[in-house]
C-alpha positions in Angstrom: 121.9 -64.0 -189.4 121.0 -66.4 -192.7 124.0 -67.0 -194.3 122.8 -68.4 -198.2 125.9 -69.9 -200.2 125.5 -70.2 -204.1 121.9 -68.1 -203.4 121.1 -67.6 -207.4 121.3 -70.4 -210.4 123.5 -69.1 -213.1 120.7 -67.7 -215.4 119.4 -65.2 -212.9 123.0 -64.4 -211.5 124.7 -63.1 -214.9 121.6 -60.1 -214.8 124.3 -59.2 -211.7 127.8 -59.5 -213.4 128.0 -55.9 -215.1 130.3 -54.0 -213.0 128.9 -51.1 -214.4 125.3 -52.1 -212.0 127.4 -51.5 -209.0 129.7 -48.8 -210.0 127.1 -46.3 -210.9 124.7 -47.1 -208.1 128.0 -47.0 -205.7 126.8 -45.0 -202.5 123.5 -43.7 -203.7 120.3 -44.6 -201.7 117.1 -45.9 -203.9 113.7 -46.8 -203.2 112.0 -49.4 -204.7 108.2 -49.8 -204.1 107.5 -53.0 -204.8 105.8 -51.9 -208.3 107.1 -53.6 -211.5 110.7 -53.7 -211.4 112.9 -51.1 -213.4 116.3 -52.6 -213.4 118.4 -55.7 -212.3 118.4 -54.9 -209.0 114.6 -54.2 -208.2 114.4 -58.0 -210.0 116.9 -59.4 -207.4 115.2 -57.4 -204.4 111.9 -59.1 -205.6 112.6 -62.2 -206.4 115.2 -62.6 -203.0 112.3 -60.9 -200.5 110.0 -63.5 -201.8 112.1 -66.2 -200.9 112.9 -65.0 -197.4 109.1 -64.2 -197.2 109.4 -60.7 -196.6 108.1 -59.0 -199.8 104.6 -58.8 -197.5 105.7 -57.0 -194.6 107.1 -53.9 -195.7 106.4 -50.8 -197.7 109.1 -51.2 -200.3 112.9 -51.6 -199.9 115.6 -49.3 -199.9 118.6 -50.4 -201.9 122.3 -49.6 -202.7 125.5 -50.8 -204.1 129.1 -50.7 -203.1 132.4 -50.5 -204.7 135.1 -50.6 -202.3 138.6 -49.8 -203.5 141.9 -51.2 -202.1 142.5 -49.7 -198.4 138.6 -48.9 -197.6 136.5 -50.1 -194.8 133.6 -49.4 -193.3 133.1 -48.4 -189.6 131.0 -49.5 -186.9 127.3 -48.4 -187.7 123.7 -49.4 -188.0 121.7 -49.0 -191.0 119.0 -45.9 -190.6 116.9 -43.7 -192.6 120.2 -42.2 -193.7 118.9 -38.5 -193.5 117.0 -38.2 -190.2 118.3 -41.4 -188.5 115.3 -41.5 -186.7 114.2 -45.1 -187.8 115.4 -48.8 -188.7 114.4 -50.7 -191.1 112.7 -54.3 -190.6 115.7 -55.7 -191.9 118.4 -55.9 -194.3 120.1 -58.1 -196.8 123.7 -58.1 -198.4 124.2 -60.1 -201.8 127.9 -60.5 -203.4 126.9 -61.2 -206.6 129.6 -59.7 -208.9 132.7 -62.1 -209.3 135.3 -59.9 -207.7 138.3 -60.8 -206.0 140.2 -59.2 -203.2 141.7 -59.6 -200.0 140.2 -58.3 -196.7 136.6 -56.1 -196.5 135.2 -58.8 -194.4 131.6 -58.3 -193.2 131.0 -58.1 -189.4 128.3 -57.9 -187.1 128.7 -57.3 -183.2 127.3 -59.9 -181.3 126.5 -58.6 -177.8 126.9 -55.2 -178.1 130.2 -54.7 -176.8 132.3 -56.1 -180.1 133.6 -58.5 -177.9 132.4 -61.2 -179.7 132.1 -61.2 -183.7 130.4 -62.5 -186.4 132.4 -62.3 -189.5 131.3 -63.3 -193.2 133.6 -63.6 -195.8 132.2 -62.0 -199.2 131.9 -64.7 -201.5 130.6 -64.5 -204.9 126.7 -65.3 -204.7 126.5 -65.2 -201.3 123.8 -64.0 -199.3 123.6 -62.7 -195.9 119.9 -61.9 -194.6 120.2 -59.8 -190.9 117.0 -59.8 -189.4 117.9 -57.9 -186.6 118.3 -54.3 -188.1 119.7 -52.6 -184.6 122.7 -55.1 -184.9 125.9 -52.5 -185.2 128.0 -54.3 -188.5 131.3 -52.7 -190.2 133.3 -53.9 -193.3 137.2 -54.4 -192.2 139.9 -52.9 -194.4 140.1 -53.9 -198.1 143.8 -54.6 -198.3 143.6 -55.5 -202.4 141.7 -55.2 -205.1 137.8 -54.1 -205.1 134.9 -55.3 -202.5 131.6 -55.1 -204.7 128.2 -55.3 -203.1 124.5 -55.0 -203.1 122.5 -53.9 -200.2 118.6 -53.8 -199.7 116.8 -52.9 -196.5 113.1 -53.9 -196.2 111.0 -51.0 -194.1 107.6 -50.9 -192.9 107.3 -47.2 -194.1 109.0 -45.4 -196.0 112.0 -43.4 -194.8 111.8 -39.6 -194.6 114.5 -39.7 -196.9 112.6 -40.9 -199.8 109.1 -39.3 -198.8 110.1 -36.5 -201.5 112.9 -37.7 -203.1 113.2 -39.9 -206.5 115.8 -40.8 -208.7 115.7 -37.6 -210.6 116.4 -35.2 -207.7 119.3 -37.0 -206.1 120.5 -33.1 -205.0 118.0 -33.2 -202.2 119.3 -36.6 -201.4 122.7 -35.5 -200.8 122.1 -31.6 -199.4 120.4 -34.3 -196.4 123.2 -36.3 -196.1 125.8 -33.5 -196.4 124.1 -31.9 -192.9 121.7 -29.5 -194.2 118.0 -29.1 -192.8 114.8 -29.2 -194.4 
């Protein structure tokens, strides 16, 4: 893991502090394909998979936010084309860049494979976390108070299935995939 403290100066960082920006992108998968950005968060994806040098290497990035409430968490898993969970991504990144304050909702990643040993991150404000080992299980312990915001990106070397017909405007498809129904 690349752990990045204080990752963006504070003119590029307030494009990030409308709540609204992780609220309505809360749980749904985009695709961003590397074309001029459309919104705040294709500019962050850009301008952050520069930096790491990894804006070459893939196809485009798959991106989402989160907005955990008090008493949520987030299981063991590994991120995956969501809809087929056939493939992995190249990586992924994790960015708190909303000024939010709880307690708990700690970000973890399992070690050796066994969750015997742990790596935990706390989820500071403007911190980054860059995983460049996609088949690394991670969870997000309990949020005891208040509200865990996030923003996820994954880079992939294709693009997933799930996106192969899928844009923003037919988010139905999107979700008849996820929900357990076949092409």
């Amino acid at each position: 893991m690349i752990l990045i403290d204080n990752f963006l100066n504070d003119e590029l960082l307030k494009n990030l502090n409308d709540i609204d920006i992780y609220k309505s992108n809360a749980g749904i998968y985009s695709w961003y394909d590397k074309k001029e950005p459309s919104n705040p968060i294709e500019t962050f994806i850009e301008h952050t998979a520069k930096w790491l040098n990894i804006w070459d290497n893939v196809e485009g990035f798959e991106y989402w936010t989160t907005f955990s409430p008090n008493d949520s968490y987030v299981d063991w898993h590994i991120d995956c084309d969501e809809a087929h969970k056939e493939s992995l991504p190249e990586n992924s990144t994790i960015f708190y860049g909303y000024p939010h304050e709880f307690l708990g909702g700690m970000l973890e990643f399992d070690y050796d494979g066994t969750a015997s040993i742990i790596e935990r991150f706390a989820p500071l404000y403007n911190r980054l976390v860059f995983n460049p080992e996609p088949e690394k299980k991670h969870r997000v312990t309990r949020v005891f108070n208040g509200e865990r915001v996030s923003l996820i990106f994954s880079g992939w070397k294709e693009k997933p299935k799930l996106f192969k017909k899928v844009n923003k405007a037919n988010q139905e498809y999107v979700l008849s995939i996820l929900n357990g129904d076949k092409e």
